[in-house]
C-alpha positions in Angstrom: 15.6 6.9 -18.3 16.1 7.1 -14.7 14.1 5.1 -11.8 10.7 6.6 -11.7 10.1 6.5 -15.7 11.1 2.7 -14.9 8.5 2.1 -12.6 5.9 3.7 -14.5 6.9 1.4 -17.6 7.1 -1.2 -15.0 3.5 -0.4 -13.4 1.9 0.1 -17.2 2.7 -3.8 -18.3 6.1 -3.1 -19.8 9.1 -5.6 -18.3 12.5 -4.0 -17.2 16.0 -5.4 -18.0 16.5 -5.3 -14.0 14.5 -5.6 -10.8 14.2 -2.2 -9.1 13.4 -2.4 -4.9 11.3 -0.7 -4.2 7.5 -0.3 -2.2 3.7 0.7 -3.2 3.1 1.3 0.7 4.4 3.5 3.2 8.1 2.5 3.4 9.6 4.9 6.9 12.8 4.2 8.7 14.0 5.4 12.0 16.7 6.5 10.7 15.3 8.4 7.9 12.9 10.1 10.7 15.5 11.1 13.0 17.6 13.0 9.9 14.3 14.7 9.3 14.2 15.8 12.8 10.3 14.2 12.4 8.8 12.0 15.0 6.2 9.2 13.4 3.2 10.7 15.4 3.6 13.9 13.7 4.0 12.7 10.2 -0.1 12.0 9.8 -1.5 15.5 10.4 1.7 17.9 8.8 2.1 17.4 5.1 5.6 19.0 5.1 6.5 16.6 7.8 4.5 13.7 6.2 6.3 14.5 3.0 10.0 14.6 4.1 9.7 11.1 6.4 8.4 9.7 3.0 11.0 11.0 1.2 14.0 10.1 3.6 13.9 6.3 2.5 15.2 7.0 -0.7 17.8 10.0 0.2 19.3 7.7 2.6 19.2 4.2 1.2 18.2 4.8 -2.5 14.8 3.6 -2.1 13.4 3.7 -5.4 9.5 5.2 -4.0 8.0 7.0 -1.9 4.4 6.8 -0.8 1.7 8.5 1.6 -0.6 8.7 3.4 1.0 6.3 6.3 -1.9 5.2 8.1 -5.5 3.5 7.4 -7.6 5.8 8.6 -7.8 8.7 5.9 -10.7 7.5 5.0 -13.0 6.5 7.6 -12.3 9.8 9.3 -13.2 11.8 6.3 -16.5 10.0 7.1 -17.1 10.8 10.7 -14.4 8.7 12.6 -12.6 10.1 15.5 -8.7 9.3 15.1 -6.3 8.6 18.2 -3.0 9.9 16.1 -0.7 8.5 19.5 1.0 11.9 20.1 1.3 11.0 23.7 3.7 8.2 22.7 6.8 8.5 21.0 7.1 4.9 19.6 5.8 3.9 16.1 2.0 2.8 16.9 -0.2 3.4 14.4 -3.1 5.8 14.2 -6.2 3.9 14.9 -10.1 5.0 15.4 -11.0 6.1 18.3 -15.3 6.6 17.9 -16.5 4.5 15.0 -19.9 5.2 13.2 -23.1 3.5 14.6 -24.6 2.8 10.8 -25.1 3.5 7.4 -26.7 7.4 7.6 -23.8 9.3 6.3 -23.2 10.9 3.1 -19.8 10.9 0.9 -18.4 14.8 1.0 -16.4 16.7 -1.7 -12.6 14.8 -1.1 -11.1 18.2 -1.8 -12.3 18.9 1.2 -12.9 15.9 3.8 -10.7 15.5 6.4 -7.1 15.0 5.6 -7.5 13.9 2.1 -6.2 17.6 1.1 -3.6 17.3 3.1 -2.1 14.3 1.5 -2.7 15.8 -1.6 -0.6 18.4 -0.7 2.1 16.4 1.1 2.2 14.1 -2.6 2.8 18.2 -4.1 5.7 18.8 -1.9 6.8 15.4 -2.3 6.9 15.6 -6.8 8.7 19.3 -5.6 11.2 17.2 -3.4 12.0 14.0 -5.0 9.2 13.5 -8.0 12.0 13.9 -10.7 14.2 10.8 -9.2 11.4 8.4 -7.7 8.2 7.5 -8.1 5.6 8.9 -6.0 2.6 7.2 -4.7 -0.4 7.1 -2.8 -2.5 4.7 -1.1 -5.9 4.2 -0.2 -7.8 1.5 1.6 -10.0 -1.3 -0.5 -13.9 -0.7 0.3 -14.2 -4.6 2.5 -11.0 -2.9 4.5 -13.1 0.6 5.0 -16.0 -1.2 5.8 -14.1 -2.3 9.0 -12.6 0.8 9.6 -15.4 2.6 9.8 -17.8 0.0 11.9 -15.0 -2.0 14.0 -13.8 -5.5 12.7 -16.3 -7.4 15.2 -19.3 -5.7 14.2 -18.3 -5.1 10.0 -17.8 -9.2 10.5 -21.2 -9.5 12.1 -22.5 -7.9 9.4 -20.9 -9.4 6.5 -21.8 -13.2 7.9 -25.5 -11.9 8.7 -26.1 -10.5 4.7 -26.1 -7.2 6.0 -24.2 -5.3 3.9 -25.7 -4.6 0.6 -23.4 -5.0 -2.0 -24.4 -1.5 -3.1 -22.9 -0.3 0.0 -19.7 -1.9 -1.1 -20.4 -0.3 -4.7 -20.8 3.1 -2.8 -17.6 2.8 -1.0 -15.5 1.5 -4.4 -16.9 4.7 -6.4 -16.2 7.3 -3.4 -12.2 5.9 -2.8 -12.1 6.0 -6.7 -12.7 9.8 -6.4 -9.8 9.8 -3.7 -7.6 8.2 -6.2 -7.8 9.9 -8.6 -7.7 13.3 -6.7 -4.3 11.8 -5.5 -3.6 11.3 -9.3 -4.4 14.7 -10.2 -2.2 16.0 -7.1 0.5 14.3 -8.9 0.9 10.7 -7.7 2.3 8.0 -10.6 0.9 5.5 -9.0 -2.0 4.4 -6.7 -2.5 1.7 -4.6 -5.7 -0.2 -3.4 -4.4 -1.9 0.2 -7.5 -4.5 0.8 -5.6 -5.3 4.1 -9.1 -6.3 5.8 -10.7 -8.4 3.3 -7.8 -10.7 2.2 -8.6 -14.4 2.0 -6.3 -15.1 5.3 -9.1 -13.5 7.3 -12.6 -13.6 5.4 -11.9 -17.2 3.3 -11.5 -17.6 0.1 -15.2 -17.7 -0.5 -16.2 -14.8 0.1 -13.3 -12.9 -1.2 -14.9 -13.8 -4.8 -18.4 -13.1 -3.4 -18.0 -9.7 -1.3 -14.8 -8.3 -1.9 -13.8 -9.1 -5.5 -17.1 -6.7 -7.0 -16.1 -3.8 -5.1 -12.6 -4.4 -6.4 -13.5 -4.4 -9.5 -15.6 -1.6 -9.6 -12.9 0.6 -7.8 -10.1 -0.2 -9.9 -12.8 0.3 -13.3 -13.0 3.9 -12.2 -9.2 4.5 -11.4 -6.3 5.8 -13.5 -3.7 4.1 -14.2 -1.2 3.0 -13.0 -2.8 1.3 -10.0 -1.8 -1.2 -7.9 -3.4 -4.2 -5.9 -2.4 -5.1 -2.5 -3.2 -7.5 -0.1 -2.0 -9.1 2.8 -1.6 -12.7 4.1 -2.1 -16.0 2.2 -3.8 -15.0 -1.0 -2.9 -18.5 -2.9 -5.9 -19.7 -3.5 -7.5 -16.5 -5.5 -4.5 -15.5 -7.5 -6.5 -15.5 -10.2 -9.3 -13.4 -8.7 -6.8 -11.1 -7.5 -5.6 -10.8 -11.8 -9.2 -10.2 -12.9 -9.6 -6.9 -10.5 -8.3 -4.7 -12.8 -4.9 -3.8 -11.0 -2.0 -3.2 -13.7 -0.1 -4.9 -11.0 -0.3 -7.0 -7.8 1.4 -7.0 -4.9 1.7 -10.3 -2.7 3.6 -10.7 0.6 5.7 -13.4 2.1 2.9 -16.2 2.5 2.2 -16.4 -1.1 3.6 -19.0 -2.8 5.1 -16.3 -5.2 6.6 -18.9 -7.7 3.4 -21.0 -8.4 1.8 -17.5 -8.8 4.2 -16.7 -11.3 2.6 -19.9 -12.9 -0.6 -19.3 -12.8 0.0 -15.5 -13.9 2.5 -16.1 -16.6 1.4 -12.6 -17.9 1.0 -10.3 -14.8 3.2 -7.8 -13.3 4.0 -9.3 -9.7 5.5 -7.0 -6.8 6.8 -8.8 -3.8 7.1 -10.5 -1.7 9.7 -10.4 1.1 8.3 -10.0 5.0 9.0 -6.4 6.1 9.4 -7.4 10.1 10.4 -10.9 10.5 13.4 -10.6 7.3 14.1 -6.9 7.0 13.8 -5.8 10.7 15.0 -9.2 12.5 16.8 -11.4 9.7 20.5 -11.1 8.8 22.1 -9.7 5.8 22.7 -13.2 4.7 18.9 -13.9 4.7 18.1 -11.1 3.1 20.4 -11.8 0.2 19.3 -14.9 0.3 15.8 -14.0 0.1 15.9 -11.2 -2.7 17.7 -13.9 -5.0 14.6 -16.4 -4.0 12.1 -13.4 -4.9 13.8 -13.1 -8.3 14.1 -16.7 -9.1 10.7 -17.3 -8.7 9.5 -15.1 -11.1 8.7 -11.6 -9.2 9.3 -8.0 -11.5 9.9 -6.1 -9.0 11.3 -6.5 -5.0 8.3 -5.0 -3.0 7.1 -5.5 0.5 4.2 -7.7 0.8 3.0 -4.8 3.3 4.2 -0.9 4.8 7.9 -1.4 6.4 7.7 -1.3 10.3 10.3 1.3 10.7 12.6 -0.2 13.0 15.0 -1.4 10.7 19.0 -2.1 11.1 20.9 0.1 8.9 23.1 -2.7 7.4 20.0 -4.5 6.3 18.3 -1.9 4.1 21.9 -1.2 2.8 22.2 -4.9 1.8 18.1 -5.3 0.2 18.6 -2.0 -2.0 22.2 -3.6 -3.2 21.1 -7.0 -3.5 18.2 -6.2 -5.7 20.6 -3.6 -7.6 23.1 -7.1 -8.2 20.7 -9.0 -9.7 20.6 -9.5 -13.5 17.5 -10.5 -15.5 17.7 -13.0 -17.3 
């Protein structure tokens, strides 16, 4: 059995006799984009390109994943977005939207054929060609509270949400249409998808109405996808742990500011991914942290050591040497 059949047991409920490293969002390093030859701009609109920088994590540090798209607009542009891809700069800045949509008259097309959904399919082909038989191979998409803001700009989606104007059958909508993207990933042949509700965590929208806006949609979306899928989201998500379990995720991924041991706790049962800080530990900390901080993750109960978000790329050689090998070290007990 070799890592990706791992995961896969992993992501389907089954618990591993070791902790495998490795991340259910884009995961890039410099590095791994210079030996590609690949700038970071470039990498959102080639699916060759976007397929090799994905793929470089694990040829050169024996990253156990590899994941795409690497931006959150795939979605909102498929529905009338203008992108600003940053091809002018040569730094690692995200994608963002450039025009946003006005209001709620436009229709969901065909994903086989809106925008660059096809092409990530096709870059997830190249990657299963390129790596599929070692790693698992994912894909994510963004939760429907985190395309909501996408598509209308956090101010106004915000004005919205606190005025009641956004049905919750607009939220419905959006759940069944990324369900379709899903599993059109699925069927292009990712094991896993990922549901990254960046913009409706807890940390920003309260606790409240995470359970009365966010969680629905949630659960709707991850009714209609395959499995295995995954839940992410970002910030302090302590106080709806258990909201987060009764989604429908096979797993859930938590980042640095959850209190990953009482979570453990509370979710004797689930499979939990995380939760180490991709910037402030693996970009800035010190080997010594980082050990230090992959022991912590596995002592307090996670199954796996994932990012609690997508790796800024910038990342000290030494360091993503010494995360892989301390996770490999560790022994289950």
């Amino acid at each position: 059995m070799n890592s990706r059949d791992e995961i896969i047991l992993l992501l389907h409920g089954n618990a591993l006799s070791r902790l495998p490293v490795f991340g259910v969002l884009p995961a890039l390093t410099a590095r791994g984009l210079r030996a590609e030859n690949v700038r970071y701009n470039e990498t959102h609109t080639d699916a060759d390109k976007m397929a090799r920088a994905a793929s470089s994590t694990f040829e050169l540090f024996g990253f156990e994943s590899a994941v795409v798209p690497f931006d959150l607009c795939v979605e909102a542009e498929a529905l009338g977005c203008a992108v600003d891809f940053q091809t002018d700069i040569d730094a690692f800045i995200a994608p963002t939207i450039e025009s946003r949509i006005t209001n709620y008259d436009f229709s969901f097309p065909e994903v086989a054929r809106a925008g660059r959904i096809p092409l990530v399919a096709d870059a997830i082909r190249k990657l299963k060609t390129r790596v599929g038989e070692k790693i698992a191979v994912g894909a994510f998409i963004t939760g429907p509270y985190t395309l909501g803001w996408q598509l209308f700009g956090a101010e106004k989606w915000f004005e919205f949400v606190g005025a009641g104007l956004v049905p919750a059958r607009r939220l419905q909508n959006f759940a069944e249409w990324l369900a379709r993207i899903g599993n059109y990933y699925r069927d292009a042949g990712a094991d896993f998808i990922t549901v990254h509700e960046m913009g409706g965590s807890p940390q920003v929208i309260g606790a409240a109405r995470f359970r009365e806006v966010v969680k629905p949609a949630l659960q709707n979306l991850f009714a209609r996808l395959k499995s295995p899928r995954v839940l992410s989201v970002c910030g302090d998500t302590n106080a709806v742990v258990r909201d987060l379990a009764e989604c429908g995720a096979n797993a859930i991924n938590v980042d640095h500011k959850n209190n990953l041991a009482r979570t453990r706790r509370e979710l004797p049962n689930a499979i939990l991914l995380g939760n180490y800080d991709p910037v402030g530990l693996l970009s800035r900390g010190s080997v010594e942290d980082i050990a230090r901080a992959v022991e912590k993750i596995a002592q307090d109960g996670a199954d796996a050591i994932v990012a609690g978000c997508d790796l800024y790329p910038e990342i000290p050689h030494e360091n993503f040497r010494t995360l892989v090998a301390s996770s490999h070290s560790l022994v289950v007990k």
